[in-house]
C-alpha positions, 0 to 999 in steps of 0.5 A: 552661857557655859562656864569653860576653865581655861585649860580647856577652853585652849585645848578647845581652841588649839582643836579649832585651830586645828580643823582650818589646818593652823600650824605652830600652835603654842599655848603660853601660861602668862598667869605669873607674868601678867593680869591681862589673861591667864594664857596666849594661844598663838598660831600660824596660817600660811595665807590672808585667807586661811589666817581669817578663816582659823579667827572665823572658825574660832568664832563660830565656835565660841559662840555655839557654846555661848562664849563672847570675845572682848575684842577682836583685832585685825580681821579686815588685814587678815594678817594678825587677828587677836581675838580677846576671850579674857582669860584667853587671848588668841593671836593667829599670825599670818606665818611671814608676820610672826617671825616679826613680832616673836611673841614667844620670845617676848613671853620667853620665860612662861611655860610654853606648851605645844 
């Protein structure tokens, strides 16, 4: 298994993201305002499917570097997958859902970067 910081690990997975062409990507530094992770990854994708294909990118990714997700949530809807790498949680919004749920504004007061 490699040990990855977590500012690396979410500039890598910000470049994975990326390569499935995901859009919106904000990095969140929570570590001040929360014990469950020390940073939110939050990202956009314009179908079901393109939604699913960043989370599976992401996945097969990690586990090429031996790196195992606590969970994973919402792969069969496809419309918000959350994909839990401990110090790093990683929400992939269908773009029509993320306005909804506005989790940047929940997390408003932690430094966002893009």
């Amino acid at each position: 298994m490699i040990i990855i910081i977590p500012e690396e690990f979410v500039e890598k997975i910000k470049g994975w993201i990326e390569d499935k062409n995901g859009f919106d990507i904000e990095i969140i530094n929570i570590t001040e305002m929360s014990t469950i992770a020390n940073y939110f990854v939050i990202a956009s994708g314009s179908s079901e499917r393109q939604v699913k294909a960043i989370a599976d990118n992401i996945e097969y990714e990690t586990k090429n570097l031996e790196i195992f997700p606590k969970g994973i949530e919402g792969q069969r809807e496809g419309r918000w997958i959350l994909l839990d790498y401990y110090d790093v949680i990683v929400h992939i919004f269908h773009a029509d859902e993320r306005g909804f749920y506005n989790l940047e504004k929940l997390w408003k007061d932690s430094p966002v970067t893009r």
